[in-house]
C-alpha positions in Angstrom: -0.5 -6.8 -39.3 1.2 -10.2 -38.9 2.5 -11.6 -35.9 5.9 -8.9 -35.1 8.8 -11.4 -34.3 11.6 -9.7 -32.3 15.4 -11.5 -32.5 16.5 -9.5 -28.8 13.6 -11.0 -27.1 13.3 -14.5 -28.8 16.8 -14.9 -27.4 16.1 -14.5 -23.9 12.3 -16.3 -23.6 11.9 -18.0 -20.4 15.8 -17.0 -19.1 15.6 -16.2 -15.7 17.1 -12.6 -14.7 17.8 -13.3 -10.6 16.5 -10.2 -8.6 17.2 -10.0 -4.7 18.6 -13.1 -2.4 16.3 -16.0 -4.2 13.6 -14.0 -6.8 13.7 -13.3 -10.2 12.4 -12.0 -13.4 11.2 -14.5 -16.2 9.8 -13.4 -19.9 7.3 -15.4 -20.7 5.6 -14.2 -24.1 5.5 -10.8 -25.4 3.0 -9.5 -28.3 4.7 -7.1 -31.0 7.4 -4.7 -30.4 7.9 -1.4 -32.0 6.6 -2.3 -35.2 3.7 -3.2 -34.1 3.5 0.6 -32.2 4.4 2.1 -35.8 1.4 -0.4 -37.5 -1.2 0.3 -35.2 -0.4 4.1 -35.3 -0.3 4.4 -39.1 -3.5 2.6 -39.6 -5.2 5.6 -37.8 -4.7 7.9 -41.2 -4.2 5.3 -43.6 -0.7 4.0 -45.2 1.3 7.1 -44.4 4.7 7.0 -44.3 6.4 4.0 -45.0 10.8 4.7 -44.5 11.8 2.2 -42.1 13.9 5.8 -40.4 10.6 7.3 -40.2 9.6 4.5 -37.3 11.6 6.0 -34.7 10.4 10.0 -35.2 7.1 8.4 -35.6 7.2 6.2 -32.0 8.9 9.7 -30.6 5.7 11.5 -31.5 3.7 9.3 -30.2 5.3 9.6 -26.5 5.4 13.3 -26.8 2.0 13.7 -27.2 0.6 11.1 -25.3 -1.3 9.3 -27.7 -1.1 6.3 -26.0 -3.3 3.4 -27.6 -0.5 2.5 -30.2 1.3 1.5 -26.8 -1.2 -0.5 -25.3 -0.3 -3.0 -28.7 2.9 -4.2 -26.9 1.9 -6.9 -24.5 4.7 -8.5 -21.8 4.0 -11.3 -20.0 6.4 -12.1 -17.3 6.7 -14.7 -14.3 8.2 -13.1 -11.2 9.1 -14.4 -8.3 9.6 -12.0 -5.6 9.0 -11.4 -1.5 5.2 -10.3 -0.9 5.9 -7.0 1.2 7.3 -6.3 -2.7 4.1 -7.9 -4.1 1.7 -6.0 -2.2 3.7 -2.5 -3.4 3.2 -4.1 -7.0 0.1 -5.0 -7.2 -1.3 -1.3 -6.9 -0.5 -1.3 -10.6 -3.9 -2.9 -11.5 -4.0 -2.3 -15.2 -2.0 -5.7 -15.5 -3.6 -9.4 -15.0 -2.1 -11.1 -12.7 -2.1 -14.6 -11.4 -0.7 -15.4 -8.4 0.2 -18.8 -6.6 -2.1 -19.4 -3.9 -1.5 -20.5 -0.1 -4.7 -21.9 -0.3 -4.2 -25.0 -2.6 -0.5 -24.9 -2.5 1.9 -25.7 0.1 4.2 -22.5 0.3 8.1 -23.2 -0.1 10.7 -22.2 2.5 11.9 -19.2 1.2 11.7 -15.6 2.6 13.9 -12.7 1.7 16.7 -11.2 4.2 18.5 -7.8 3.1 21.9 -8.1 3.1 23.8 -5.9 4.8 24.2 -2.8 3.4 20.7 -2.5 2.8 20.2 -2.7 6.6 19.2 0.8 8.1 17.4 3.2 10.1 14.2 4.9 9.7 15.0 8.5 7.5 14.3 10.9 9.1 12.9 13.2 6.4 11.2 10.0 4.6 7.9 8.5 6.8 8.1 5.6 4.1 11.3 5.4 3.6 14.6 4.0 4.9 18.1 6.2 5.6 20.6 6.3 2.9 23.4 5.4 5.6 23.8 1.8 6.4 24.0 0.3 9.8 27.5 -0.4 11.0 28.1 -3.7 10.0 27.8 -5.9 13.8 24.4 -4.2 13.7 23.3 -5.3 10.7 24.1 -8.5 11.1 22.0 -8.4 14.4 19.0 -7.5 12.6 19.8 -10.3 9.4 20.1 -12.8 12.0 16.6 -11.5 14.2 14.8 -11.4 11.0 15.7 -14.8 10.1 15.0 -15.9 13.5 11.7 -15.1 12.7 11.2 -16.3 9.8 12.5 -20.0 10.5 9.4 -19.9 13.6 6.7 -18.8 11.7 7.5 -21.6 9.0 8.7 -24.3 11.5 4.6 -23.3 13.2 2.8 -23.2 9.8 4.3 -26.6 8.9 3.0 -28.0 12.3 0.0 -26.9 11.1 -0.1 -28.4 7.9 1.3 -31.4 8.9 -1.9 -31.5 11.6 -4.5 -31.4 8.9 -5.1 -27.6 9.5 -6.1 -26.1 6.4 -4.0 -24.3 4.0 -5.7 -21.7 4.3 -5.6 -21.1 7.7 -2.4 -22.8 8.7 -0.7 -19.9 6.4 -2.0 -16.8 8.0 1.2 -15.7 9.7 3.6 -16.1 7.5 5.5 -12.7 7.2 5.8 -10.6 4.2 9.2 -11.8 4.0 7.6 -14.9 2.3 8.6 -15.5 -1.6 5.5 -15.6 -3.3 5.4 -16.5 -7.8 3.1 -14.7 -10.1 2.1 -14.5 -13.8 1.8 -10.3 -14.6 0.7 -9.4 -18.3 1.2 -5.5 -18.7 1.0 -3.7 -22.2 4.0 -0.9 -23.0 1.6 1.7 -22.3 1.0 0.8 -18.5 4.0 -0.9 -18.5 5.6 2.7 -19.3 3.5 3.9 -15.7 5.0 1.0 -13.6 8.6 2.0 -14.5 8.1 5.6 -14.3 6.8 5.2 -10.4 8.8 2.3 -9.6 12.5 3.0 -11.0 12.1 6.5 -9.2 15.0 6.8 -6.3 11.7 7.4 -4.0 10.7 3.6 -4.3 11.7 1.0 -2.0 15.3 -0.3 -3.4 13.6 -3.7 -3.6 10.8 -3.2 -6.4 13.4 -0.6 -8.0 15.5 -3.5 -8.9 12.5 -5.8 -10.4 12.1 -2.5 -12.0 15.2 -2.4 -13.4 16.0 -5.7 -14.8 11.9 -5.7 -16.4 13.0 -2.6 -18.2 16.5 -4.2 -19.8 13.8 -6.6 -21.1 11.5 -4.4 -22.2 14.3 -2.8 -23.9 15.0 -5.7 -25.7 11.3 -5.8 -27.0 11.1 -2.0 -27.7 14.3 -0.5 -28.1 12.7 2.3 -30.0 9.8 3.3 -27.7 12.1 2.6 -24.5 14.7 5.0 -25.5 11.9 7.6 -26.1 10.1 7.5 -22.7 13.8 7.1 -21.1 14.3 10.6 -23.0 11.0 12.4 -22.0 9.7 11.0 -19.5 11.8 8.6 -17.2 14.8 11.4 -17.5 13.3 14.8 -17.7 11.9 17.3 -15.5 8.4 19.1 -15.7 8.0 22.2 -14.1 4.7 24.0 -12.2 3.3 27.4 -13.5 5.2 29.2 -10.6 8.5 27.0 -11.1 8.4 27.6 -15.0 7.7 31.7 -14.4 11.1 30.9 -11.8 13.1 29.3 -14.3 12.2 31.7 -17.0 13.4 35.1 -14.7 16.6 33.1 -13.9 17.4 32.7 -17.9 16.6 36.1 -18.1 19.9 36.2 -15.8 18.1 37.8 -12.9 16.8 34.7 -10.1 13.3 36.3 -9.1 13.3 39.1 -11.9 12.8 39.8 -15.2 16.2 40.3 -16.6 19.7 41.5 -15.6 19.9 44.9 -13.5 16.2 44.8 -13.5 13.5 44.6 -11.2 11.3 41.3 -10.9 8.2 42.1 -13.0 6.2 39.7 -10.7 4.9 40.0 -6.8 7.4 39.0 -4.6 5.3 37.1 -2.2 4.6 34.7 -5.1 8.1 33.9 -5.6 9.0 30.3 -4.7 10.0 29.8 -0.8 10.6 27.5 1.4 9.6 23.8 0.4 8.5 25.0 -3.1 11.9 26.0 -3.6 13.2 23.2 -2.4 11.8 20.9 -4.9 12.5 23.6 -7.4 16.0 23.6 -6.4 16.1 19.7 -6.6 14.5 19.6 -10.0 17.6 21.8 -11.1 19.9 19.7 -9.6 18.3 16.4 -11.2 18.4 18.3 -15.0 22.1 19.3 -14.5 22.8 15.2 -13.6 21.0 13.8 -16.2 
């Protein structure tokens, strides 16, 4: 195959994308690009076709049908640095290798993430795991930068006592907070790397990883362009629908919501149409179609 050299992502090895108050994203190496999906595909059923404008319907194919292993080609390798409460969210990914800097040999820096203030909220009260969409007014969020940071200068100013005392590392670090900036090397292939983003640039994830998300995905562009644009076309921007949602969205083409055409009657029990928070989320899946 040869080694796939890429111009886009040449030019930006090793810059550093900043991500929150002090973290960023870093690309490291990478291994092929889209030609190197098209190659690995194509040696499945011999030379086939060979148009450079066939790569792209090719690479579209491939995504539709979930024929994944051409994917898993792409390698990315990035250094992040980034708060831990965001590493511990991350690292549920575990189809990439990771190495991560360790409290246990090194000496951890003095850097710990505070939200500025619009991202400052209540609880949602729809969302157990999530935050509300309105901000705090802005005297209040200030309160809660300034308690949080409170914090964090305590726990440092008592693990350095500890370190300074001979304590060991590994010991002495134990209460840091999750606040903490942690560094890590993560090596992903497109395929996986395809899962990450699909779960992590959903509005459902914590606004924090969202935005690693987000600036690992301009990269990834620049690696894939091809590929990227077809999962942002059928996978990170389109809707699937159940059996009962699909049988729901079919009677309401038919111009009739719940039935089987105009001035007809449904052709389907009515205690199986879609109520309450099936709708809902039916509802919603509309909504998200007519935005995208």
């Amino acid at each position: 195959m040869g080694h796939c050299v890429v111009a886009e992502a040449e030019a930006v090895l090793d810059k550093e994308y900043p991500v929150l108050d002090k973290g960023f994203v870093r690309l490291v190496d990478y291994l092929g690009g889209d030609q190197r999906v098209v190659q690995a595909a194509r040696v499945s059923y011999g030379e086939g076709t060979k148009a450079y404008r066939e790569d792209a319907a090719l690479i579209d194919y491939l995504l539709r049908h979930e024929h994944t292993s051409p994917f898993e080609q792409v390698v990315l390798t990035f250094h992040v640095k980034l708060p831990i409460f965001v590493a511990r969210q991350w690292i549920r990914h575990r189809t990439a290798r990771v190495n991560e800097i360790s409290g246990r040999y090194s000496v951890m820096g003095n850097e710990f993430y505070i939200p500025p203030p619009e991202d400052v909220a209540l609880q949602s009260g729809d969302n157990k795991q999530g935050r509300s969409t309105e901000a705090l007014e802005a005297g209040q969020a200030e309160a809660v930068r300034k308690a949080l940071e409170a914090g964090q200068r305590e726990a440092y100013r008592a693990y350095s006592a500890l370190v300074e005392q001979g304590i060991a590392r590994e010991l002495a670090r134990i209460n840091l907070p999750l606040s903490l900036y942690t560094e890590w090397y993560w090596q992903i292939d497109l395929h996986n790397l395809f899962h990450f983003l699909k779960l992590r640039l959903d509005p459902h994830a914590q606004k924090e990883i969202r935005l690693y998300a987000e600036v690992i995905f301009d990269i990834a562009k620049k690696i894939a362009p091809c590929c990227c644009d077809s999962f942002e076309r059928h996978v990170l921007e389109a809707v699937s629908f159940s059996r009962e949602e699909f049988a729901e969205l079919k009677s309401r083409l038919a111009g009739c919501p719940g039935g089987a055409g105009e001035g007809k009657p449904p052709d389907k029990d009515p205690a199986s149409a879609l109520t309450g928070k099936a709708l809902e989320r039916f509802e919603t899946k509309l909504e998200t179609g007519r935005q995208l």
